[in-house]
Each structure stands twice: as C-alpha cells, then as structure tokens.
C-alpha positions as CSV (number, residue, x, y, z in Angstrom):
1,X,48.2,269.7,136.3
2,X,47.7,272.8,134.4
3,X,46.4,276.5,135.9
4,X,42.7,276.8,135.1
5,X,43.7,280.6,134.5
6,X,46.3,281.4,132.2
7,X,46.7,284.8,131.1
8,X,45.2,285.5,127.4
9,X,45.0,288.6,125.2
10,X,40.9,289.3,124.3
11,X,38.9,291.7,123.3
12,X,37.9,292.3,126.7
13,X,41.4,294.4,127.0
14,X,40.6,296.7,124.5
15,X,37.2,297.5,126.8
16,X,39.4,298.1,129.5
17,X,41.7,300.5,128.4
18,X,39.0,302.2,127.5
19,X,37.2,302.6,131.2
20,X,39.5,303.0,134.4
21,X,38.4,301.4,137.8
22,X,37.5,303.8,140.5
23,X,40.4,303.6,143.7
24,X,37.4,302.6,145.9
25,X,36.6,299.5,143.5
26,X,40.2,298.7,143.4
27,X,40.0,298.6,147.1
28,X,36.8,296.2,147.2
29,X,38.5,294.2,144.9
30,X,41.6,293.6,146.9
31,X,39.4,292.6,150.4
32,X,37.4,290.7,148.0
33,X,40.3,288.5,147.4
34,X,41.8,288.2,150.5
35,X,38.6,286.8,151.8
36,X,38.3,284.2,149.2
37,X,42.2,283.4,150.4
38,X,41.2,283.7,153.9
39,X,38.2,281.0,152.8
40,X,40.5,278.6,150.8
41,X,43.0,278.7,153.1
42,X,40.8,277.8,156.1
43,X,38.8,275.2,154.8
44,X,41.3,272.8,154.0
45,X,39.6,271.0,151.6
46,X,41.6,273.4,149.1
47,X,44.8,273.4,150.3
48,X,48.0,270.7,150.0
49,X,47.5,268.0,152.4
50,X,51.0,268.0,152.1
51,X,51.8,271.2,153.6
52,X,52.8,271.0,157.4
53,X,54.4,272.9,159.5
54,X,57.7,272.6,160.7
55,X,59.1,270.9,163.8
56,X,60.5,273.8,165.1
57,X,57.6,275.9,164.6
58,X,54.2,273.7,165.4
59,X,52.5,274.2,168.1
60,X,50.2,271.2,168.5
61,X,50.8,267.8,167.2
62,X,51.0,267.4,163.3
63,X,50.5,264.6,160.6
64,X,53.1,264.2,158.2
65,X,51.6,262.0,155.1
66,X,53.6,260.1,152.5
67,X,52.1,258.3,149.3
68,X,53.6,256.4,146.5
69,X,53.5,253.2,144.4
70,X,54.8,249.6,145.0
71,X,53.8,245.7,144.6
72,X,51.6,247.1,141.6
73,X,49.5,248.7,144.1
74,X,49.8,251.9,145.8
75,X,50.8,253.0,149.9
76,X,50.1,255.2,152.2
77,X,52.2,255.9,155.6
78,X,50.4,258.9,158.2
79,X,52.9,259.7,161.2
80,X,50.9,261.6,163.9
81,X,53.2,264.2,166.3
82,X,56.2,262.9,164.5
83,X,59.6,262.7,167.0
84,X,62.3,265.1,166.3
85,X,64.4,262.1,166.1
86,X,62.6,261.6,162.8
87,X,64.7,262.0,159.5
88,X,64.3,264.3,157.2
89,X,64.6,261.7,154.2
90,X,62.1,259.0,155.9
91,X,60.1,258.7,153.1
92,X,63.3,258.0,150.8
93,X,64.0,255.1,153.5
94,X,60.3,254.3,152.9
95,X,60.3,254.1,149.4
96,X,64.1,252.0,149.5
97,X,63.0,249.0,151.6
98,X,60.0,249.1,149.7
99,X,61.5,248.3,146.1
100,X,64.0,246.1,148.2
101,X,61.1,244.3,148.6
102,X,60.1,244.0,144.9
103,X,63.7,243.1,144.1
104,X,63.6,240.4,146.1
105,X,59.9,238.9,145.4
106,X,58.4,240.4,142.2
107,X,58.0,237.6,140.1
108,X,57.7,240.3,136.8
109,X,61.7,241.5,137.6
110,X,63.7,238.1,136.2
111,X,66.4,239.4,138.6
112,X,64.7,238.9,141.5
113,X,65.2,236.1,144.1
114,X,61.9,234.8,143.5
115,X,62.3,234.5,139.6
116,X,65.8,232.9,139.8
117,X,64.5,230.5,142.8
118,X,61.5,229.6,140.1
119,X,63.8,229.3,137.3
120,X,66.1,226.6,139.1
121,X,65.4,223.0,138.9
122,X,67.9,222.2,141.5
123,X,66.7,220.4,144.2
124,X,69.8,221.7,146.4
125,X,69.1,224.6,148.8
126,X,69.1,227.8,147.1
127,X,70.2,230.9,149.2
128,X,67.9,233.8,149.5
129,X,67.9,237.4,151.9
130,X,66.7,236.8,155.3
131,X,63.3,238.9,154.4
132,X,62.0,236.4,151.9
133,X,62.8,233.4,153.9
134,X,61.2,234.9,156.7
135,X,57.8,235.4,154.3
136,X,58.4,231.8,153.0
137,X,58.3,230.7,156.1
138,X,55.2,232.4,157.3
139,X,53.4,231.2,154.4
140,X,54.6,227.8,154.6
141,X,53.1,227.9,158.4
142,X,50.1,229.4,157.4
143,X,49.4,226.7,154.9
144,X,49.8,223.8,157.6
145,X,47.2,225.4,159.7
146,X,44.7,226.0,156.8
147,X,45.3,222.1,155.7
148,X,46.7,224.0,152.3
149,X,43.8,226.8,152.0
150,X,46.8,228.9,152.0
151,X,49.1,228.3,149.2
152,X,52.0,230.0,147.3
153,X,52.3,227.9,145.2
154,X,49.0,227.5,143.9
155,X,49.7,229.8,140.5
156,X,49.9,227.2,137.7
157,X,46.0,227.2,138.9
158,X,45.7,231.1,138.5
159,X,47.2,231.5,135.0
160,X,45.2,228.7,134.1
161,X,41.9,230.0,134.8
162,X,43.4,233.4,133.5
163,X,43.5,235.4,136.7
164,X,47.6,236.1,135.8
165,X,48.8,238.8,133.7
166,X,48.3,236.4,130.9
167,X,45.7,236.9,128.6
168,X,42.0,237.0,129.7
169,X,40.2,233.5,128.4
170,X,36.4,233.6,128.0
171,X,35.4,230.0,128.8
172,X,36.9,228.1,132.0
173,X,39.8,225.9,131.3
174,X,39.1,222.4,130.4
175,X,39.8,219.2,132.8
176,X,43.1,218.2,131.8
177,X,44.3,222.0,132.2
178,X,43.7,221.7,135.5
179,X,44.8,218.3,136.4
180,X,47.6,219.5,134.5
181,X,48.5,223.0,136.2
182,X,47.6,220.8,139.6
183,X,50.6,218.9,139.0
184,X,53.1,221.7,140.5
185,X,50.9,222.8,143.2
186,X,51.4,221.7,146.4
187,X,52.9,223.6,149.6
188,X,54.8,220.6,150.8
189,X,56.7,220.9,147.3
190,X,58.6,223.5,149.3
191,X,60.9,224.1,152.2
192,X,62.8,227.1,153.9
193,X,64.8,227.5,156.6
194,X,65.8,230.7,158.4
195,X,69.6,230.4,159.3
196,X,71.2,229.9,157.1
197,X,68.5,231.9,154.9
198,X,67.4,229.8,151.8
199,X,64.5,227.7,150.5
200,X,64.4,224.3,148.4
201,X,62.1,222.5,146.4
202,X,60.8,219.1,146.1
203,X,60.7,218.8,142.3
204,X,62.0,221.0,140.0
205,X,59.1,222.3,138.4
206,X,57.3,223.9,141.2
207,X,57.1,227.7,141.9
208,X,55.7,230.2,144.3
209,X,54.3,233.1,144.5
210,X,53.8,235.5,147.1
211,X,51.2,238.2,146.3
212,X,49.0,237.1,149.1
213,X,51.3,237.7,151.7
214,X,54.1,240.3,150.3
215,X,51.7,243.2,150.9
216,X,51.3,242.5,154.8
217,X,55.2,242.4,154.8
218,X,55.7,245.0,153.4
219,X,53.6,247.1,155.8
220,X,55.4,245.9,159.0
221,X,58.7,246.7,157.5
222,X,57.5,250.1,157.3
223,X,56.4,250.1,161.0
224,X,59.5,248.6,161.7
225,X,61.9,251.6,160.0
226,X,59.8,254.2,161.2
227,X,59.6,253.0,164.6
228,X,63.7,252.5,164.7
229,X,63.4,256.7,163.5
230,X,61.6,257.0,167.2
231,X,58.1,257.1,165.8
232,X,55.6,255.6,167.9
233,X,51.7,256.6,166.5
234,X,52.2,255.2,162.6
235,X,49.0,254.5,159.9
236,X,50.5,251.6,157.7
237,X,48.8,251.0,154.6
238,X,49.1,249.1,151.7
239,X,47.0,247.6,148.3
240,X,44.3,247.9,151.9
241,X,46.3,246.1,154.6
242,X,46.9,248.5,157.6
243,X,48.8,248.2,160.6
244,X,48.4,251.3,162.9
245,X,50.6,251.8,166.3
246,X,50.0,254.3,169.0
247,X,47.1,256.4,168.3
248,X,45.9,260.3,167.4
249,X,46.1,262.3,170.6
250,X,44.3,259.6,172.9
251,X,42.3,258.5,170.0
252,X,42.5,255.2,168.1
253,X,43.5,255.3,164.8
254,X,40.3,253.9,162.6
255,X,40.4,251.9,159.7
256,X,37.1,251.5,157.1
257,X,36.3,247.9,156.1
258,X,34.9,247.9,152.8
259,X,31.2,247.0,151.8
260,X,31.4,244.5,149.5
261,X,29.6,244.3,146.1
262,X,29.3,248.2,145.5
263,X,30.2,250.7,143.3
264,X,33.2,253.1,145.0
265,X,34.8,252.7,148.3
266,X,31.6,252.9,150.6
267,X,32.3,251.9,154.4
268,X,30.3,249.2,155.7
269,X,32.1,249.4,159.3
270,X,34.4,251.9,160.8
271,X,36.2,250.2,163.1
272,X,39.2,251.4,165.5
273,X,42.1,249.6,166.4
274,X,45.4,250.1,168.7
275,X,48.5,248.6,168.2
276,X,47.3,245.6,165.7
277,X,47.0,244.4,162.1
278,X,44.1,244.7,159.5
279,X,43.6,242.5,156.5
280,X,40.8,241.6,154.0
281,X,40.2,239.0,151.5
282,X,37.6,239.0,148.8
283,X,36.4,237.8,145.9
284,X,34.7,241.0,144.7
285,X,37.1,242.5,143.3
286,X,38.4,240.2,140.9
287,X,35.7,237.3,138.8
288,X,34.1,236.7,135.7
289,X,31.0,235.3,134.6
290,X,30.3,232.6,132.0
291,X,27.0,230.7,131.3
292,X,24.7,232.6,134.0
293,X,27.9,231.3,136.5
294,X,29.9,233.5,138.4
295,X,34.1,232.4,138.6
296,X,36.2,234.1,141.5
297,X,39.3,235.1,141.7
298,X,39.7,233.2,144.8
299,X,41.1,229.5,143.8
300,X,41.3,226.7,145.9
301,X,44.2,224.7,145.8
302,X,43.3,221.9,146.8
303,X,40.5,221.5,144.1
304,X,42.0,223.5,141.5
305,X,38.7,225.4,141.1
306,X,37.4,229.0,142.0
307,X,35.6,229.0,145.2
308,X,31.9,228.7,145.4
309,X,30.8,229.5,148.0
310,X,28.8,233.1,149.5
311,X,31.7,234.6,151.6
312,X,32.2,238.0,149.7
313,X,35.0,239.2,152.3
314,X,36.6,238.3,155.4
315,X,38.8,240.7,157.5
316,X,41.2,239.7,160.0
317,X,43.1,240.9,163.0
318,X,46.6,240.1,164.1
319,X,49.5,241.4,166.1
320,X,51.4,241.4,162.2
321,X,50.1,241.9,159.1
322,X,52.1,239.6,157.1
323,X,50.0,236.9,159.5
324,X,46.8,238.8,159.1
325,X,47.3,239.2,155.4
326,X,47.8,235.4,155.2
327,X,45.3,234.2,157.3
328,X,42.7,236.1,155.4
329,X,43.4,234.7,152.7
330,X,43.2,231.2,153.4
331,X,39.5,231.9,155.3
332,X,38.8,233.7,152.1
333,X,39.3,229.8,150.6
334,X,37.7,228.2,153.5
335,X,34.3,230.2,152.9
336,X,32.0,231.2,155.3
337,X,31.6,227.8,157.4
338,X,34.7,225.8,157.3
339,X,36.5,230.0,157.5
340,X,33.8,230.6,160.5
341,X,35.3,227.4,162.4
342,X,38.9,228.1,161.2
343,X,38.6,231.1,163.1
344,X,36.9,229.6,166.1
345,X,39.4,226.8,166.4
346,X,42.5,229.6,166.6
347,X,41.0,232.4,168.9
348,X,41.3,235.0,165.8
349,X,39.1,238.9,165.5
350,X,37.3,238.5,162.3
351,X,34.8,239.3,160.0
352,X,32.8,238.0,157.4
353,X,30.5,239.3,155.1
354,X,28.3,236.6,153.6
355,X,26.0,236.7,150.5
356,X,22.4,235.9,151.0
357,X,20.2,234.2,148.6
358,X,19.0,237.4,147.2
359,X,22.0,239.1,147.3
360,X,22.4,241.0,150.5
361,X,25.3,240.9,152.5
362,X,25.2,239.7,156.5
363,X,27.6,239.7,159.0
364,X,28.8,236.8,160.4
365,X,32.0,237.7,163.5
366,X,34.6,236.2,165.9
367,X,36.7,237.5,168.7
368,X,36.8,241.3,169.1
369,X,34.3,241.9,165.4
370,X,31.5,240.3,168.1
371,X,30.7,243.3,169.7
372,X,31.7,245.6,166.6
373,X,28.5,244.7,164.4
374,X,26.7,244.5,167.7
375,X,26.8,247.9,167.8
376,X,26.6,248.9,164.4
377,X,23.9,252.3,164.7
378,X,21.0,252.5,162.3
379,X,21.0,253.8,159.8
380,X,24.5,251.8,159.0
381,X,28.1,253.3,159.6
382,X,28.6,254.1,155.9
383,X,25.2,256.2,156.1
384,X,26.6,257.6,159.3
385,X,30.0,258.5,157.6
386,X,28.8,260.0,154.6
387,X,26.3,262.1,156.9
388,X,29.1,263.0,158.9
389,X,31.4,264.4,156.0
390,X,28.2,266.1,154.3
391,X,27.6,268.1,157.6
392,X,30.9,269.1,157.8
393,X,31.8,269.6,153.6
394,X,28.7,271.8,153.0
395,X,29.0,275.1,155.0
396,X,32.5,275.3,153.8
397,X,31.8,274.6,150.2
398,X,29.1,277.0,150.4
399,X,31.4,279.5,152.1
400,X,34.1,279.2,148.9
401,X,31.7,279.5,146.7
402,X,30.4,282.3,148.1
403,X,34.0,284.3,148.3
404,X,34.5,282.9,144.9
405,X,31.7,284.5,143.1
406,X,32.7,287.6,144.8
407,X,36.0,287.6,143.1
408,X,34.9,286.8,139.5
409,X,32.2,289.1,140.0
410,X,35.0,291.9,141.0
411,X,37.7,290.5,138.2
412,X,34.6,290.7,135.8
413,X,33.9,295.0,137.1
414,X,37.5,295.5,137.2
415,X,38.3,293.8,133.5
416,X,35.7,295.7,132.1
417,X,36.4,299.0,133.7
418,X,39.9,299.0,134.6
419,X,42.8,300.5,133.1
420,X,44.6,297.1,132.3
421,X,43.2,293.5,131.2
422,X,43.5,291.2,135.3
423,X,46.4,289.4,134.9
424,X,45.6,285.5,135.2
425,X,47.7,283.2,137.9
426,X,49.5,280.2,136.9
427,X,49.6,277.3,139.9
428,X,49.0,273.6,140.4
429,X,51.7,271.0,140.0
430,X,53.1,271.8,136.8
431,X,54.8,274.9,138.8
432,X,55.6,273.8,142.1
433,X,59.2,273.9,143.1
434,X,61.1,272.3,145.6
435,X,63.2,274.8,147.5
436,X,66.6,273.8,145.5
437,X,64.6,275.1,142.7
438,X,63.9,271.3,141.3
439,X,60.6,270.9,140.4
440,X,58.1,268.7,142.6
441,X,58.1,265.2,141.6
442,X,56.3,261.7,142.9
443,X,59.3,259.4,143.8
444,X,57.9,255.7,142.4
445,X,58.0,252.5,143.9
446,X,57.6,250.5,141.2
447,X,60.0,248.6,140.0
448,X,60.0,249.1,135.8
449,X,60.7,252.6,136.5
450,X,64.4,253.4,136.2
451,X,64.4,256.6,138.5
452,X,67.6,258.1,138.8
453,X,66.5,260.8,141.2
454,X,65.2,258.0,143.6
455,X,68.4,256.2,143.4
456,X,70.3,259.0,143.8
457,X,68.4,260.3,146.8
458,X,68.7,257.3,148.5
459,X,72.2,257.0,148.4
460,X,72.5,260.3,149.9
461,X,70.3,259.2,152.7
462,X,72.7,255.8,153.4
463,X,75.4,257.9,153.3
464,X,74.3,260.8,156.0
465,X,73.7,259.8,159.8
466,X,70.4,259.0,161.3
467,X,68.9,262.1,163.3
C-alpha cells in the first residue's frame, strides 16, 4: 500500500518561495496538526488494529489479534488479557500446526497423507498421523448417525456436477455420470482406527475428502495450542467456524450468524456463546442455475443429486467444532424436516433458516437457538447492529473530517505563503519495519507458497523454550 502523499516538485513551490508564512500561522499550523493526530489517534477506526501495548506496560486487559490464510480460506485467532505465560512467537506456532494440517489433508499437495491414502489401491491398512485418523474417525461417526447424510467420500459426485476445482459445466451431468461417480461413494468403503493410527479401504478405487470437517479441526487445534500457552479467553475462527473459550471481561464472546441470500456479510442474529462450538452450512454460497432450476452445492450422497429442498443454512452448537462442523453439514443434506428431527432425535442447539415460497427466510430452532429467535428485537438484530455501529462511526468520522480539513486548509495557506513547498509524508505498509529493520510481511498459510521466512521462523520457535 502506497502513501496517498508523496512529495512532488510543482509550481506551487515557486509561489512559495515567493511569500513567507507569518510565525503565528506556523504556530496554528502546528496545533492544527496535532489535533488531527490527537483525532486519528483516538478514534481508532484509523489506527493498526494491530498495535497493542505491551505486557509489561498495559494497564487494563488487551486483545492481541492474529490473521492469515489456510485450507484455501482465511483465519482469525483474538486472545483477550493474554497470560504472560504466552509466547512471543504464538502466531508462528499458529500458523505451523496450521499447514501441518494441510500437509496432512490437502487433497491439492500430492504429498500429503490424504493424496497418497487416495492414490493406493491396497486394501491393507495404510498408516497415517494420529490427527487425520482422529478426523477420519469423527467423520466416519458422523456419517453412521446421519444414515450417510455425512460423507467424505462423496466427491466423485462433486466433480461430477462440477462443484471441484475442475472446470465449471453448464448443463447437469447426464444419468450414467452419476450412476457412475456413485460407484466409489459410500462411507462404509472406509475404515480407521486410532491406535495404531491408519485407515483402509474397501475397494481400491474409493477416496475421501475432508473439506467438510478439516475446518472445525483445525480450529480446536488452535484452542488447543493456545490454551497449552496458558490462554484461557480465545475467539477461534476459521472459513466461519468459531470456537470461543472464556469470555471478554465478564462478557460472552459473540459470534454473527449470517443472513442468508444477501449481498455482503449482514447479521441476521448476534448470538453469544461460552465455552462452545459454532458451525454453519449452506447452500447459498455455492449453486448454479440451469433451465429456470436452481443446483446447490450441497449433494446428497445417497442420491447423487444436489439437495432440493428450502433449508438455506443451518448452524449448530457443539462442545468441538470438528463435531459441530460435521454435524452441520449432514443437516445441511437432511433439509429442513428430516435436519429439524435429526436434531430433535440428538438433543443438539441449532438453527435453521428456511426459504418460503416467495423467498423470505424463517426461522425454524432447537435446544438453546429456542429462546434466541424468541427474542430477536424488532426491527431485526442486523438493523440493530448496523444502528449500533452508525451511532457510534458517525461523530468520530465527522470529528476527522473536521481536523482533517483543518490541516489541508493550513498545508494549502502555508504552501502558498510559506518559505518552502510542505514536505509530503510517506506511510502505509510499503514502509513499515519490523524492529530488526525487516520489513512487515503477512506469514501465509497456504500451502503452494514456499515461504522461507515462515520456515525459518518456525524453526527458531521449536528450537527456543516455551515461556
């Protein structure tokens, strides 16, 4: 990101050599612009969200906030009044078990256990980490509960109907594709056991995939090494699946569920939560449309074909999130009646959002959502929110503006009467520096980048004792 000011010769410095600024101007100038610091600096909506104090300096709790990239997908992690038994390099232990993850179940690295366990035809059992077994092992329990609604093996179906990374087809796939592609599907193709760690399969050509559930793992993994660090109030997110322990001094942490079928991220609930797992499922993300028909993302194995009916989300609560990433999915296949008595039948917290006839959405809830859309104010939470942020955005937008204009107005008098053309400032990213004098650079997740730095750094951090 490049300074919006850069310094350039005009001939506005010919006009002010020519006229010298009075010392009370140059005065009013200089309390001009510490006002408009004083402004930017106290708004925060202009400053580095990145920029916290230090432990040994703060005086009241702080957030410490990491971001990055993994699982084709991005993450966020928010610590609240972070321990002093916290390491320095948690987000480099963040970022490490992260693309351990992808190593192990990306299905685009051909090194990875998931790719080599797909590749085999053996029917022996194939040794895997304990991680991945423990994820097969979830799904495969998942699956039994959801009489195969949950499936991860089920994506012979998706490339078919061209919801892979393969190229996008403009007509659904024929019959025989799909009786075809059907043939390798099937959960009970698949076994895996936990000690010794491995999986096998039932005939050679079936494979799995584990986008559905990898996401949710991923997430309490992070809980997991954070909370080893001593850290005990934790925001977990990832591609939308949260898991949030403790809370913000007495408060719970609250997480916005999505209101389907509209433009941008608008919330249709706020909800908060303690202690527990979030997950959604949807199909309107991710469809296309073909003869006046809509096709979802969402396929059911068992049929081969893209769901039909009106659920446009569910969300669901569980102690973990690779269970409540799971389960969401398979209610996301079970639709709005046979999801609604899914969710009876086990006792889960959930929500569904269901399409009407004319295209509005409803809310249909079990367990703790019950009293949630109960109480939903009028007009609706997302009005609420948006209310809420206007109120407190504008007198603080109107306060920078405001100092702003007093400062162009003042580098306008003192450019055109002062001795010597204003300087201009160069900032944003392009210039920030750590304090080795390395410049300031996003440490990737993903696995196709070859980052040195990121290696390198993580090396360090296996190397040097905990704090």
């Amino acid at each position: 990101m490049t300074s919006a000011l850069n310094p350039r010769t005009s001939h506005m410095t010919t006009l002010a050599a020519k006229f010298p600024v009075p010392a009370n101007l140059r005065r009013w100038f200089a309390v001009a612009t510490c006002l408009s610091a004083l402004a930017i600096a106290g708004s925060g909506y202009c400053s580095s969200p990145e920029t916290r104090a230090s432990p040994e300096t703060r005086a009241v709790p702080q957030m410490l906030v990491g971001r990055g990239e993994t699982m084709g997908t991005s993450y966020s992690v928010k610590i609240f009044d972070p321990p002093e038994t916290l390491s320095d390099d948690w987000q480099i232990l963040v970022d490490k078990e992260l693309r351990s993850i992808t190593d192990q179940m990306s299905t685009y690295i051909e090194s990875s256990e998931i790719s080599r366990f797909n590749a085999s035809t053996s029917l022996e059992w194939f040794t895997v980490s304990e991680g991945f077994a423990a994820v097969v092992s979830k799904s495969l329990e998942v699956s039994s509960l959801s009489d195969g609604a949950f499936d991860i093996t089920v994506m012979p179906l998706v490339k078919v109907w061209s919801f892979g990374p393969s190229k996008k087809r403009q007509q659904p796939p024929s019959d025989g594709e799909i009786e075809e592609a059907r043939k390798s599907v099937g959960y009970g193709n698949v076994e895996a056991r936990l000690s010794p760690p491995s999986l096998r399969k039932r005939i050679p050509q079936v494979t799995i995939d584990l986008n559905a559930i990898a996401p949710g793992y991923g997430v309490d993994r992070i809980v997991a090494i954070l909370a080893e660090m001593g850290a005990k109030n934790l925001f977990i997110e990832i591609g939308g699946e949260v898991r949030v322990t403790g809370d913000k001094a007495g408060q719970p942490w609250t997480v916005g569920i999505q209101q389907p079928d509209v433009e941008g991220e608008v919330v249709a609930i706020a909800y908060p939560v303690r202690d527990r797992s979030l997950a959604t499922s949807g199909d309107y993300r991710s469809f296309f449309e073909f003869e006046g028909r809509r096709y979802s993302h969402t396929i059911d194995p068992v049929s081969g074909r893209p769901v039909t009916h009106r659920l446009a989300s569910v969300t669901v609560l569980a102690d973990d999130c690779m269970s409540a990433d799971a389960i969401a999915t398979a209610v996301s296949v079970l639709g709005e009646q046979k999801g609604f008595e899914f969710a009876k039948r086990l006792g889960l917290d959930s929500l569904f959002m269901v399409r009407g006839d004319d295209g509005a959405i409803s809310m249909l809830a079990t367990g703790a959502f019950e009293s949630a859309i109960k109480s939903i104010p009028k007009p609706d939470v997302a009005e609420a929110a948006n209310t809420e942020a206007a109120n407190t955005f504008v007198p603080i937008a109107i306060a920078c503006c405001v100092a702003f204009g007093l400062v162009i107005a003042a580098m306008a008098v003192g450019v055109m009467f002062g001795r010597r053309a204003i300087s201009g400032s160069c900032g944003g990213l392009a210039n920030s520096q750590n304090a080795d004098g390395s410049a300031s650079c996003s440490l990737c997740s993903n696995p196709a980048d070859a980052c040195k730095e990121l290696r390198n750094r993580m090396s360090a951090a296996d190397s040097s004792p905990r704090q």
